[in-house]
N, C-alpha and C positions, 0 to 999 in steps of 0.2 A: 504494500500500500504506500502510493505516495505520498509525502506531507501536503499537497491538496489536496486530500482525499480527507484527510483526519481536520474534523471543527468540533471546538471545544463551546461549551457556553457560558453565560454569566448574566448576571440581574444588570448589573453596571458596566461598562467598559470606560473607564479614564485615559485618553490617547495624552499620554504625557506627564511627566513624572517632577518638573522642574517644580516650583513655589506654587503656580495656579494649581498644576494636576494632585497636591499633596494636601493643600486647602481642600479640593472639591473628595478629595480621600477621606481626611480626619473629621467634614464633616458629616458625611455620610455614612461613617464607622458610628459618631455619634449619636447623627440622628433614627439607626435601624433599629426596629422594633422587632425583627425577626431574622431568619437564618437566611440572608440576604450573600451573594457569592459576589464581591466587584473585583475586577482587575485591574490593575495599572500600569498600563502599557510607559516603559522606557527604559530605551536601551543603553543606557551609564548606567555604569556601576552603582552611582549613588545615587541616596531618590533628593529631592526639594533642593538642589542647588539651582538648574538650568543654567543661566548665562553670568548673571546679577551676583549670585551668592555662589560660584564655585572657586572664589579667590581664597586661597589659602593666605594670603598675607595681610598682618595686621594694620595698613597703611590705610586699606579699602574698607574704606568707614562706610557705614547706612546712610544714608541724606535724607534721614528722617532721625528724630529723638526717639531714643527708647522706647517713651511713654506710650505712644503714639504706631506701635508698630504687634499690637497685639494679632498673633491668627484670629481669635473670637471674639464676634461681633459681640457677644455677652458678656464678655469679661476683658474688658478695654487697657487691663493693668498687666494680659495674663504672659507677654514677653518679658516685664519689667520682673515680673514673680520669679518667673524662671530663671534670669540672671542671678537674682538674689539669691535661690535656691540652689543652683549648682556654683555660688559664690566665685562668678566670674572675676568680678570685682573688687579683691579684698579689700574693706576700709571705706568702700564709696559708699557714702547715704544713698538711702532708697530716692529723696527729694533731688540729687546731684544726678543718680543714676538716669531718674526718667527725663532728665533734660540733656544728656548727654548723647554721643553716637558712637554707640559699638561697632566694633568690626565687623564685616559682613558674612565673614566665617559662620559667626555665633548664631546668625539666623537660621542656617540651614540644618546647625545641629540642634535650634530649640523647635523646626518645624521636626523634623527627624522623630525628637523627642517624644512630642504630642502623638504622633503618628502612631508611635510607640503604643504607646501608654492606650489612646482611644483603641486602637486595635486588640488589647488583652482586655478593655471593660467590656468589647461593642457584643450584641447578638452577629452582629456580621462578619464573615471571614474577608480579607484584604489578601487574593492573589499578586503577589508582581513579578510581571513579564517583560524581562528586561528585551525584548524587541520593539523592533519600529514597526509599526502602520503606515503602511505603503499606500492602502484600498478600504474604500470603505463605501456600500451600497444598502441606504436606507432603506426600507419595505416599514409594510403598513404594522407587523405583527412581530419582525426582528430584523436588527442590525448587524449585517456582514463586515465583518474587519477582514482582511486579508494582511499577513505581518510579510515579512523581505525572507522570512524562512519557506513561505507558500503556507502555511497551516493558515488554518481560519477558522474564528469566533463567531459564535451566533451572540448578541446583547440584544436585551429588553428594553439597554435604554442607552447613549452614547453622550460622554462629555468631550466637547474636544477642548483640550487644555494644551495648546502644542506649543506655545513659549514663543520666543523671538528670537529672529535670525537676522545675523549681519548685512547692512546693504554695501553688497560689490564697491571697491576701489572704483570711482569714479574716474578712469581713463582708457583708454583703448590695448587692448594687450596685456590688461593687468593679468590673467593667468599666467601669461608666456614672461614673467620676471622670474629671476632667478630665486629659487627655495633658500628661502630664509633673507631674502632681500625686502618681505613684505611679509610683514606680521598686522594681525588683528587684535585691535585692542583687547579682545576677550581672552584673547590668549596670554594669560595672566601670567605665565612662565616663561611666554618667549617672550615678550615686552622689557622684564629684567635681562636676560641674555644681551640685550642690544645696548646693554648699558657700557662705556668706555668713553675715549677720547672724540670720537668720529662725531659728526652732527648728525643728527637724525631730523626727521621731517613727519610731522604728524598731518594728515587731511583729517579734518574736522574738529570743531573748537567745544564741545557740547562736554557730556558725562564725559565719556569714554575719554578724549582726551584729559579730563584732568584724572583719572583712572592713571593713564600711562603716565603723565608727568609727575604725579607722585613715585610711584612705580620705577620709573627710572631716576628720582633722586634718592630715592631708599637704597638705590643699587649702585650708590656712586657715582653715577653718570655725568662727567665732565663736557664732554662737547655742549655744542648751541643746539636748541631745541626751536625747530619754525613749526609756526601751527597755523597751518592754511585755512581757508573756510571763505566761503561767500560772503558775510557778513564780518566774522573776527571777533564776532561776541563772546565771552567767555563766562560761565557757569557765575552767576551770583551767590554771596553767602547767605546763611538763615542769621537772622538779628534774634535778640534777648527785645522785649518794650514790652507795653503795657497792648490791653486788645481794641482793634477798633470798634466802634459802637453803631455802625451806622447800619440803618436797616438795607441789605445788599436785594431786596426781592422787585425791585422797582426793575432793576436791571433786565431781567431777565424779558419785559417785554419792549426794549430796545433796540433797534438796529446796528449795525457794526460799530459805526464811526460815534455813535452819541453815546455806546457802551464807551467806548476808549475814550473820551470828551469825560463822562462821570470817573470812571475809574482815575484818572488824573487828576482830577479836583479832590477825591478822597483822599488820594495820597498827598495834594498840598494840604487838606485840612488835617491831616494823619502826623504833617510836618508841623503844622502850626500846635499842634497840641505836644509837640515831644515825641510822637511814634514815627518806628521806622516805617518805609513806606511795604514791607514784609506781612505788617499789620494788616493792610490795604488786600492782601492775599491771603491772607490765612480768613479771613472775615467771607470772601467770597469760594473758596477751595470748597466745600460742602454742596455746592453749585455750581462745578463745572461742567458737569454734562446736560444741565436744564440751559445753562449760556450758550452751549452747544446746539443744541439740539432747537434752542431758540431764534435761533439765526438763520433765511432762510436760503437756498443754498447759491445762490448769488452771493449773499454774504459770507456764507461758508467757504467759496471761494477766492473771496478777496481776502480773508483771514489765512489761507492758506497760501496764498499769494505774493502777500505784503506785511503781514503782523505775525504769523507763528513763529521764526526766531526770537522775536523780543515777545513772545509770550515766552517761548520755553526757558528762556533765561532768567527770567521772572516767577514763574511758576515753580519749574524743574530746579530748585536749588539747591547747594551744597553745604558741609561742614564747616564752621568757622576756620578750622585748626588746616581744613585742604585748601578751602580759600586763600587763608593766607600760606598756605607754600607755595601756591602758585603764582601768588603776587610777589615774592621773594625773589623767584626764579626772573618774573617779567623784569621787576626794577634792578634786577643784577645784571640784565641783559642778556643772562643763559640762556631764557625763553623769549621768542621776538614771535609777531605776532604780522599775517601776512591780509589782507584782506582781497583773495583773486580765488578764479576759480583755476583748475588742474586741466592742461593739456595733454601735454603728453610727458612721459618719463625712458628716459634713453639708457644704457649700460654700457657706461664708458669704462672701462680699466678696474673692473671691479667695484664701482661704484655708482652710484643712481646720480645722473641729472636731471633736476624738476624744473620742469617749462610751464609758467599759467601767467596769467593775466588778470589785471587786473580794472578798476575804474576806468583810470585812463592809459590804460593798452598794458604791454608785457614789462617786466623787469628782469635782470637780471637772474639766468639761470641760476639754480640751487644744485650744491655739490654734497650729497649727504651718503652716508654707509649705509643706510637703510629707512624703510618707510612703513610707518604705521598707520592702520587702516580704522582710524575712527566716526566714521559717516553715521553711526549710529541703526538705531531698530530700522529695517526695512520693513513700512507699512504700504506700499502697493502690493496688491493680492500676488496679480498677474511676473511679478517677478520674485517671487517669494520661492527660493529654494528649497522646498517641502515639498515631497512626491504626494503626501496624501491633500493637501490644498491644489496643487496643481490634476491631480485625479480627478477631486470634487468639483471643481472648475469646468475640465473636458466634458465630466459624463452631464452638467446641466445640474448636477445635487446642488452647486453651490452659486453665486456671482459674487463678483466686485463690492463690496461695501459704497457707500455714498463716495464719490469723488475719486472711485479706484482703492480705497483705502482699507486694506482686511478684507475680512467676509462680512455680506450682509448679515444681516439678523436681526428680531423682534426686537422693540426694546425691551418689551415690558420681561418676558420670560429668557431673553436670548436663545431662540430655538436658530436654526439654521436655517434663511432662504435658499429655495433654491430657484433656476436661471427664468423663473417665470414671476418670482417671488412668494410661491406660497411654502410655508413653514413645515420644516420637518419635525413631528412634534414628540417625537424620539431622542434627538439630538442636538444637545444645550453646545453652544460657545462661552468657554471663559478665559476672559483675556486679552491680551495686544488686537487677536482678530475681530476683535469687536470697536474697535477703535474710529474706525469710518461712520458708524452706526451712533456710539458715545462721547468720541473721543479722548476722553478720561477714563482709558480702561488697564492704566500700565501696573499701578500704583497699589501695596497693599489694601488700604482701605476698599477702593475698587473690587478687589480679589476676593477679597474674604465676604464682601457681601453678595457678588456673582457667585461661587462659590456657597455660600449657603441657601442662594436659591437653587440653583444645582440640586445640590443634592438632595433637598428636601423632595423636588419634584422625583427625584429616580426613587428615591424610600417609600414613596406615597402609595 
């Protein structure tokens, strides 16, 4: 008998093992009332890292506070607990702790934990299947998985929880560069490796690069640091202040430009009163995907157009303590700061020269030993390096999200459209593929509430 021949089955199917797929795990371990069978498909070794949390080193802090980064929506302290209890922190107050930013190690071993722990209370058994999900073909009455080994699952109900993938070196030929000439910021072990004398060259100015510029001055790393990017915006920190007070719900039935017209005025009254203007965002963060979703898509497109960098830098913020190494590195002049986008990249003598352009026209080629690939989360569907998004795509199970971005899907339950738009009601999204549809879908808070709806409906 061949491995297509043999299908196994299960009440749950979790296609993805990273932070989403381990949430939509521990709470459906939780919420089962009976002898319910889920799997969770993912093929590393270890489960709850994915991309975010598989850095082994202590440099890659959370860009969010302790307090703030609980798995369960019921128990909003219950990360902060856990450090306490396995006394990550010798000597640090519980009050110190929850405003502070742990390493991002420690999250993956406190989802780990939970995992743990909900699986020996739950009525439900937690198969994991460390392969990939290649295929996957909805029916009215069971869900076909097909894995890269050929074996295939029958599911009653399917979460797809498949994490984020890197978007491609923006230049032509980037495969055909020499191995180990271009590293991926994710690649948390080669990034140090590149650390020496030589200058290196980062494309893109977001998370990911101040990831590696930490990264590489933890590792020594002497040469000049260029950091490309269309823009040249660089990750904001989070401030300590008081909260702003002002009622944010007006907003939401606003237009683009008269959002950005108030949101400004906030932040000068945010000033006038002593807050930073951080305040001005943590006040409306509770509501970004009704400001989303509120806009309509003309507007959504000139936000994508013309405002999402100076949102995401705004928004997407950083560690005081990375922040400022990064600004260390700028004012020493180690790190220089390019505003152009990337043409092409040539291999002279063993080493990359970078050609881009910028405002007004090109400058001076760049002579660097190597080039790091920080462009960030690739959210178009259609080039999204996932055999089983690009399957769901072909066969008509799935389309585009609003604007090409992720997969579509419901808002209210996140079920799966498919190319006609009617919902697969089998088949929950959680996560980054939801992000055309939300676009506030990266972020634990995000996760842990997608995620317990999730699971509730497959328990039901």
């Amino acid at each position: 008998m061949s491995a297509s021949d043999i299908s196994r089955q299960c009440d749950l199917a979790i296609v993805g093992g990273g932070a989403a797929g381990v949430l939509v795990a521990l709470q459906a371990l939780r919420g089962a009332s009976r002898a319910l069978h889920i799997a969770l498909f993912e093929p590393a070794s270890a489960l709850a890292q994915g991309i975010a949390y598989a850095t082994p080193w202590p440099e890659h802090l959370l860009n969010v506070p302790v307090g703030k980064m609980s798995a369960l929506p019921d128990a909003p302290d219950d990360f902060l607990a856990y450090l306490l209890q396995v006394d990550a922190f010798p000597g640090r107050s519980r009050d110190a702790l929850a405003a502070d930013y742990a390493p991002r190690r420690l999250y993956a071993d406190y989802l780990q934990a939970r995992l743990e722990q909900a699986g020996a209370a739950s009525a439900a058994r937690l198969e994991v299947v460390h392969a990939a999900v290649l295929g996957l073909q909805p029916g009215p009455q069971s869900q076909q998985l097909t894995l890269a080994s050929g074996e295939q699952w029958q599911a009653r109900q399917v979460v797809l929880a498949c994490g984020n993938s890197m978007r491609p070196l923006p230049v032509p030929g980037a495969e055909a560069l020499p191995p180990g000439k271009v590293v991926d910021a994710w690649d948390y072990d080669g990034v140090r490796l590149l650390a020496g004398d030589g200058d290196l060259a980062i494309i893109g100015s977001g998370l990911s690069m101040a990831d590696s510029v930490v990264a590489l001055a933890n590792a020594g790393h002497r040469g000049r640091i260029h950091v490309l990017s269309r823009h040249a915006l660089l990750p904001l920190a989070h401030a300590h202040g008081g909260a702003a007070t002002f009622d944010p719900q007006p907003l939401l039935a606003m237009p683009l430009r008269q959002k950005l017209r108030v949101l400004r005025g906030h932040a000068r009254d945010a000033a006038a009163q002593g807050l930073p203007w951080q305040a001005v965002m943590e006040r409306i963060r509770p509501l970004g995907q009704a400001l989303w979703r509120g806009l309509d898509a003309a507007d959504q497109r000139r936000f994508l157009r013309h405002a999402v960098r100076y949102w995401d830098v705004h928004r997407h913020r950083i560690a005081e303590q990375v922040h400022a190494q990064v600004d260390v590195l700028e004012r020493s002049g180690q790190l220089q700061r390019h505003r152009a986008r990337l043409d092409t990249v040539l291999v002279l003598d063993g080493t990359l020269q970078v050609h881009a352009h910028g405002a007004n026209g090109g400058f001076a080629p760049l002579q660097v030993s190597a080039l790091i690939n920080a462009t960030g989360v690739e959210t178009r569907a259609t080039a999204m390096r996932n055999p089983l998004v690009q399957q769901l795509l072909a066969d008509g199970h799935a389309r585009p999200g609003p604007h090409g971005l992720g997969l579509d899907t419901s808002v209210e339950h996140g079920q799966l459209l498919d190319a006609n738009g009617q919902p697969h009601p089998a088949v929950q999204v959680v996560g980054s593929l939801r992000i055309g549809t939300l676009w506030e879908s990266l972020a634990i808070p995000e996760l842990r509430g997608q995620a317990q709806q999730a699971a509730r409906a497959a328990v039901a």
